[in-house]
N, C-alpha and C positions, 0 to 999 in steps of 0.2 A: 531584466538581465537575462539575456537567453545566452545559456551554457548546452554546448552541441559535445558528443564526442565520438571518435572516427577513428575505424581500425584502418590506417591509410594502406597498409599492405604495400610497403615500400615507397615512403615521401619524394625522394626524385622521380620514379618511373610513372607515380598519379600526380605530378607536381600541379600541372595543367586541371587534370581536376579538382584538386583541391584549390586553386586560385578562383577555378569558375564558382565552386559553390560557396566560396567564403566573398566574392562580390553579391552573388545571386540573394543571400539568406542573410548574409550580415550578423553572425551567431558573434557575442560579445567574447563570451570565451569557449577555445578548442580544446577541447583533451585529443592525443593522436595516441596511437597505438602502432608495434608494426613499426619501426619507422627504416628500422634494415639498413640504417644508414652511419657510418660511425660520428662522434659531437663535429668532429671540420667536416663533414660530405653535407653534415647538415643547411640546406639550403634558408641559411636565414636573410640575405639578400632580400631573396624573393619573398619573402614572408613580410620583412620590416615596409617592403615597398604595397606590400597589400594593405597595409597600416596595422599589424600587430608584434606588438612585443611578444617573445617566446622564450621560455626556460626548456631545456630537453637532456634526455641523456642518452647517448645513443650507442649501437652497438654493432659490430661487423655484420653483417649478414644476417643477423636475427634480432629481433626484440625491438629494443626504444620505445620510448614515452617521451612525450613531450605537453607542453600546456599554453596554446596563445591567448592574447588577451588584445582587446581590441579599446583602445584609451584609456589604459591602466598597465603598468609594470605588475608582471606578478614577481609575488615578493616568496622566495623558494623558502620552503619548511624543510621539506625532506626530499635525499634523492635516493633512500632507498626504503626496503620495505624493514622493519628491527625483526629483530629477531634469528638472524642467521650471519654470522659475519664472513663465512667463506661462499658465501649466494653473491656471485657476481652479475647475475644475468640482468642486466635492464629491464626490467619490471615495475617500476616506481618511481611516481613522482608527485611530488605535493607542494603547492603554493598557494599564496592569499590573493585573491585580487577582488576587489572594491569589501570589503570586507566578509569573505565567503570563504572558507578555507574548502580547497577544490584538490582530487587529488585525481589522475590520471593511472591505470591502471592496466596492465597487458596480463593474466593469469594464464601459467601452464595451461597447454594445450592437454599433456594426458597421455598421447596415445604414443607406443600401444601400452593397452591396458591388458592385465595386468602386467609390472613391471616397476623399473628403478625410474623412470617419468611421470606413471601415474601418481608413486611414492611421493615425486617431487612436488607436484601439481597439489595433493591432497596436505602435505608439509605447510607449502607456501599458503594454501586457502587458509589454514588453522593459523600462520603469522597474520594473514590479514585481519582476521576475527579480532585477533588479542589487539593487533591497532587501532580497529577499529571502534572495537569496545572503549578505549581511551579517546579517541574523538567525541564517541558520541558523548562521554562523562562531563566532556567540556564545554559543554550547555551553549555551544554556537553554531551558525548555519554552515552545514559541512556536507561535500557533495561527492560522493565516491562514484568516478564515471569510466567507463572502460568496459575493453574485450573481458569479461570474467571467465569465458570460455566454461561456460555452463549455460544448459537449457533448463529451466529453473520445472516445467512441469511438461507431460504431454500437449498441453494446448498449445505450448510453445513452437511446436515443431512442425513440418510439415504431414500430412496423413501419407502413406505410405504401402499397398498390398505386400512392397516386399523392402523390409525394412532396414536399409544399406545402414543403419546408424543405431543396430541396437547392439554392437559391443564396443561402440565409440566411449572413449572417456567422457565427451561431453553431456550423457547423457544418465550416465551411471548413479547409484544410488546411492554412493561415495559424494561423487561429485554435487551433487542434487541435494542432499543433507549437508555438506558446506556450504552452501547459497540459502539456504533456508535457516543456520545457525547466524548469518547476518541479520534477517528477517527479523528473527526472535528478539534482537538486543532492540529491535524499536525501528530500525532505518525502513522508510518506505519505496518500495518502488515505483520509481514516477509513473515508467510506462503501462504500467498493469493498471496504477492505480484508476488514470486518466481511462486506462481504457480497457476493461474489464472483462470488455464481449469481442476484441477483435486479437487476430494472430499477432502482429507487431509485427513480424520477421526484421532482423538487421542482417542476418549473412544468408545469399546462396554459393554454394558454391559452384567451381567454374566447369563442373566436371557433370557430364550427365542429365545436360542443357535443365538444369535447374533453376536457373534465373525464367528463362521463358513459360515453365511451367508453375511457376509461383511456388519451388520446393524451398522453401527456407526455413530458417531457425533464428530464435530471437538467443542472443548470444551478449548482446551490448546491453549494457544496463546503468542508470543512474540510481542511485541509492540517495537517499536525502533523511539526516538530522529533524528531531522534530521541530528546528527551528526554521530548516529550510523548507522543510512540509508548508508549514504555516503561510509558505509564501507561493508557496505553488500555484501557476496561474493556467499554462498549459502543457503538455507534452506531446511528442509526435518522435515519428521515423520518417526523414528525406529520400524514400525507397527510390525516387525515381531516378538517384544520382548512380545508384548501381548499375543503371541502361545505359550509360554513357561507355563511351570509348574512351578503353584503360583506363576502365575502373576496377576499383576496387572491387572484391569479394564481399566487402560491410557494405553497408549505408547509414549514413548518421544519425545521430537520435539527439533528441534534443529537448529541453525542459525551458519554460519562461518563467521565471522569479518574481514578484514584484516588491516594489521597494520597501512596500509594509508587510505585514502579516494581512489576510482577509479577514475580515470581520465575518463572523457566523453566518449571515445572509447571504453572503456572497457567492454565488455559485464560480468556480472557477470554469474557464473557455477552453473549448478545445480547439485544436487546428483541422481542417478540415481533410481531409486524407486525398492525395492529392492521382491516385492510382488503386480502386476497390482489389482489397484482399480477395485470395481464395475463401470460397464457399466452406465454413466449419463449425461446428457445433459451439457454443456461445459455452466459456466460462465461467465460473460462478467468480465473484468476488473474493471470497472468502477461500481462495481458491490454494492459495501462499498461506494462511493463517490456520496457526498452530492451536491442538487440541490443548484448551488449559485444564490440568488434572489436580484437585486440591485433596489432601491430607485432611479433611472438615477436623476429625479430632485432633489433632496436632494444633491446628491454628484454633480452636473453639477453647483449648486448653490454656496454651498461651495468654490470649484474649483475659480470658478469666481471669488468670493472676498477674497480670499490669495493671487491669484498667480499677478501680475502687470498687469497692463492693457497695457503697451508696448508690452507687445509678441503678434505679429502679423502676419496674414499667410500671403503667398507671394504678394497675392496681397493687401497688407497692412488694410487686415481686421483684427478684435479682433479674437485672438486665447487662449487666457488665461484659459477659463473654458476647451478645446478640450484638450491642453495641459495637461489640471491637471487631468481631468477625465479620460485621457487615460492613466498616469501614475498612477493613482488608481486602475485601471481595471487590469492592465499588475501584480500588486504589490498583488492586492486580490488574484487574479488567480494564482499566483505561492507560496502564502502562505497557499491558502484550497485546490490547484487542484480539482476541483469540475468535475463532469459529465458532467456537462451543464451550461448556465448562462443563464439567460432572464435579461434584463434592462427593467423596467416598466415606464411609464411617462404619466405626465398630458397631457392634450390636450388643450390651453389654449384657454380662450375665447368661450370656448365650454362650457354651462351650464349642469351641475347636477341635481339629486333628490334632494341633498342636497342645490345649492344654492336656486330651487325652494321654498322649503319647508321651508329656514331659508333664507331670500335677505341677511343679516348681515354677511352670512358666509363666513368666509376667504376677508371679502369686508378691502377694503383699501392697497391691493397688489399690487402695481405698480412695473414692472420688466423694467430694462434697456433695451434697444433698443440692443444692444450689447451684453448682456446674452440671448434674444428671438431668435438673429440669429445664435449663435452658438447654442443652442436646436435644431434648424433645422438640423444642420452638427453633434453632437454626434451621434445621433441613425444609423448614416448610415457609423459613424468609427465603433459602435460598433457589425454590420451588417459585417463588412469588416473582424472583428477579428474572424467570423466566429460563433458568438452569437445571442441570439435569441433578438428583441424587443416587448414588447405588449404596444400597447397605442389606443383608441378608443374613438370618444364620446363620453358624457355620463357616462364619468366612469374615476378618479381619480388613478394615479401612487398606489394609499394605496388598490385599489382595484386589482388592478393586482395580488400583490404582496400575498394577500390572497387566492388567488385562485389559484395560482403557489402555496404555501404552502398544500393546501388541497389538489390538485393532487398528488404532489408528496407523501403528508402523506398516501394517498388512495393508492397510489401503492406499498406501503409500504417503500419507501425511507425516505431519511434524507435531512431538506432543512436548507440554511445558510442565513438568511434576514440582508441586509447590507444597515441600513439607522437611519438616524440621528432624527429620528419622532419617540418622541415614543409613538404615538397611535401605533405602529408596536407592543410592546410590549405585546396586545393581542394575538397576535401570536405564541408568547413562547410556547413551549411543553417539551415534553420527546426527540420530534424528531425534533425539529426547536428551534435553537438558531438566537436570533436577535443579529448584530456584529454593537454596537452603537457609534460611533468615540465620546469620551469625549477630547481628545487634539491633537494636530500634530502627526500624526505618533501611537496615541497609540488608541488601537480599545477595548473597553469592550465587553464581551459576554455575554447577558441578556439570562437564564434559564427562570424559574418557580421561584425557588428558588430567583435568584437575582429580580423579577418583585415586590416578596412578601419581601424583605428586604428593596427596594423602596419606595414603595406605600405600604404594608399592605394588600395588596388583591394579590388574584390569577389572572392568566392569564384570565382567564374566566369571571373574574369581573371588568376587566379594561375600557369595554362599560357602564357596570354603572357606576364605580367610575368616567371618564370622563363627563356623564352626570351630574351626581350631583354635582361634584368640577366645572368642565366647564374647558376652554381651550380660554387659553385670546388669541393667537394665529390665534387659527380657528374663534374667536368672537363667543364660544357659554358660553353663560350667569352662566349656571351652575345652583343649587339652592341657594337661597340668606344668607347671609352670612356665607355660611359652612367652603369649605376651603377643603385640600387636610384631613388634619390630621380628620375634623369630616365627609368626605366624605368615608374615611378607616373605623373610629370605628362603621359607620352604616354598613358597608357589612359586617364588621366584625360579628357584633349581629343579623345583620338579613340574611346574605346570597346573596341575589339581590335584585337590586330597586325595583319590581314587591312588593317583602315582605316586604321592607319599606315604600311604600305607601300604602300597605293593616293593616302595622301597625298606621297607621292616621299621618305618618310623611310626610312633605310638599305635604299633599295631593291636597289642591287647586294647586299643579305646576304640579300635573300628567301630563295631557296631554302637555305641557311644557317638562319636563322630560323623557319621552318616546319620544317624537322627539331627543331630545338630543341623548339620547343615540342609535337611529336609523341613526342619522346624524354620529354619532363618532362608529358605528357598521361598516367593511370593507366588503365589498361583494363579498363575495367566488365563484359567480358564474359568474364573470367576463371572458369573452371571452378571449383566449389563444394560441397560434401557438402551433406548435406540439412543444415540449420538450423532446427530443431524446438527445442519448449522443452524447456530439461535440467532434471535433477536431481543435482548433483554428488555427486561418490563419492567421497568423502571419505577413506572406510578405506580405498577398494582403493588410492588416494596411498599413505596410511600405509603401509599394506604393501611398495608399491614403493620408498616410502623406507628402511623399516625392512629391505627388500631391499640398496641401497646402503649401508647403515652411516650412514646420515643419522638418529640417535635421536632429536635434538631436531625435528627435521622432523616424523618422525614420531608425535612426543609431538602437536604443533600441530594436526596433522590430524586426527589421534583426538579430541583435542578439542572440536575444530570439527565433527566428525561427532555426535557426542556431543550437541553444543550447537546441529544445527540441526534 
């Protein structure tokens, strides 16, 4: 099943070409984009007579989507995007055909930036996420295809001494971290995956003879369900349809499906490039994949008190937390595939700024003898899987895990913070999602968006809201009898603590308050091992399991080495 999709930039004025390349390629189903045509201008004569059924929705002058299918009716799901009800603009559309739920997509252009467009543009990507995320929940083969109007990293785009496209909205760090918050939820992209070391380009545009100069940008994307992954056989971009005469600005990109899943041996095929790319520096793979940041103690703790305290390593020590920890590690790791992982952990018994400055804090924590000595053995299974640890005196698991954030934000990546505290929820961005376990098995992914549906504050104001609510937890006091809900409507009106106690609110607790929220601040500048992309070691786990008398551990990992 080869599914193509094609920003047509106006479907009557490329009619001719779009008839030549849907004889030429014979792609089974179309996603269009662009269509600039309102639903009667729509030329579906000529379409039915090329032999494809079409659902579309089109609009005056701007936008349209539509979805062909070539020996199947697609059967329409949705023709708009949820989430906004006065969003009229033709931007969506979604249907079944042979059993593939396929949606067709046009995404804000953005510019100019900034403004009330790029606003829209960055609105409508965050609608897409929340549907998207419910697709993929629905455990079938589902193919998100379309202009996204994002260049997802620098390899994408063309090299440049003088760079006409660095305050374009497509290119922005805005925009760039909503293409990369799809990523995270699991969807892959075909064309990167397919093809790791080469440009792609789907659009040049017409301006600044950049077709002839090979200046383009890959802009068109298929996203794919890890059920449609499964099926992935090849993908490519039809670059050479953009040479033609009135043609579009895009060229079409395209994925081959096959009717099973591939069996693990199976090497999938690629198409052969039918027009050599410009000359440029090769890609890493890993190139879209997110830094995974773990909470160790958080989850080592957890661990502990679910799994029984019977499970014991061979020489009849507690194994309980080693066990569970490492069946969470094996489970996160093959549901984000991330570049890398760091575990970050307390150091215990080692004194802080924080407990100097507050005695009270975190005081009354007593840990089992039992979970202290399995802390000792995780960090050097998770050492074994070929992962990174940071733990140091002086400095707190929540301090690590910030500083692994701002690195990798700094170098422009995407990080995944996997911990059950949510002072982590400062953290939140465009480009770091916190993954917070609310029950067995089920993981929430805290935004921006979800921190401010929470608490009422932004990410950025969750060191003062904690200061002034407090945190019975950590034993800090907070201001006196506020509360979560009037600790929100003060940031809400004033913005930060600093401007609620310049406005005379609990100003006798200032300097009270600014410790707080210095105490509940995470320190970015915590020391770090190198964070290079891994390749997990899977056996030498086994081994070290198979070391402890942990067999079934061991069985798991060999498997998974086996099977990656």
């Amino acid at each position: 099943m080869k599914i193509a999709t094609f920003n047509i930039n106006n479907i009557n004025k490329r009619l001719s070409v779009l008839l030549r390349w849907l004889r030429e390629e014979k792609p089974d189903v179309v996603c269009l984009q662009e269509l600039k045509a309102t639903d009667r201008d729509f030329p579906v004569a000529a379409i039915e007579k090329a032999g494809y059924a079409a659902v579309w929705r089109g609009e005056k002058s701007w936008n349209g989507v539509a979805i062909l299918a070539s020996g199947a009716e697609p059967v329409v799901t949705r023709t708009e995007l949820p989430g906004d009800g006065d969003d009229k603009q033709s931007r969506y559309i979604e249907a079944a055909v042979r059993g593939v739920l396929i949606a067709s997509l046009y995404a804000p252009n953005g510019n100019p930036q900034p403004g009330p467009k790029f606003d829209y543009k960055l609105a409508w990507m965050r609608r897409l996420a929340k549907h998207a995320r419910a697709l993929y929940a629905a455990d079938v083969p589902v193919v998100l295809a379309g202009d996204f109007n994002v260049v997802p990293t620098d390899f994408d785009i063309y090299r440049s001494k003088t760079n006409s496209y660095a305050d374009n909205a497509l290119v922005q760090p805005q925009s760039r971290a909503a293409f990369a918050r799809l990523l995270d939820q699991g969807w892959t992209d075909a064309i990167r995956t397919q093809h790791p070391d080469a440009p792609m380009y789907t659009y040049w545009g017409y301006m600044r003879n950049r077709w002839p100069r090979d200046a383009g940008l890959r802009l068109d994307h298929l996203l794919l369900s890890p059920k449609a992954h499964a099926r992935l056989a090849s993908a490519g971009v039809d670059r050479d349809v953009r040479g033609l005469k009135d043609a579009s600005d895009h060229a079409p990109a395209w994925i081959v499906l096959r009717d099973k899943p591939a069996r693990s041996r199976d090497k999938p095929a690629t198409r052969p490039r039918t027009r050599p790319a410009a000359t440029r520096k090769p890609a890493r793979a890993t190139e879209l994949r997110p830094l995974l940041v773990i909470d160790g103690d958080s989850f080592a703790h957890r661990s502990y008190h679910a799994l029984p305290k019977t499970i014991l390593t061979r020489r009849k020590r507690p194994a309980g937390a080693i066990l569970g920890f490492a069946n969470f590690l094996m489970r996160i790791h093959q549901a984000e595939q991330p570049r890398a992982v760091i575990a970050c952990w307390d150091t215990l018994g080692a004194p802080t700024y924080r407990t100097k400055a507050l005695p009270a804090y975190q005081g009354g924590r007593d840990f089992d003898d039992a979970i202290v000595e399995q802390l000792k053995i995780i960090p050097e299974l998770v050492a074994a899987c070929g992962f990174a640890n940071a733990k140091g005196a002086g400095f707190e698991a929540d301090d690590f895990l910030a500083a692994a954030v701002a690195k990798e934000e700094k170098r422009g990546g995407s990080a995944l913070v996997a911990s059950g505290d949510r002072d982590t929820f400062q953290l939140a961005s465009d480009r770091t999602t916190i993954l917070y376990p609310v029950r067995a098995g089920e993981t929430a992914r805290i935004g921006p968006a979800e921190v401010r549906e929470r608490y009422g504050v932004e990410p950025e104001q969750v060191t003062d809201f904690i200061a002034l609510r407090g945190d019975p937890s950590d034993k800090i006091p907070g201001a006196p009898h506020l509360g979560a809900e009037g600790a929100a409507a003060l940031l809400q009106k004033y913005g930060t603590l600093e401007a609620v106690l310049a406005a005379g609110r609990y100003s006798g607790h200032a300097e009270k308050l600014r410790l707080y929220r210095h105490i509940a601040t995470m320190d970015r500048k915590a020391p770090l091992p190198p964070l290079k992309d891994q390749t997990p070691s899977w056996e030498k786990a086994a081994a070290m399991a198979e070391k402890l008398g942990l067999e079934q551990l061991a069985r798991r990992l060999t498997e998974l080495a086996r099977s990656a």
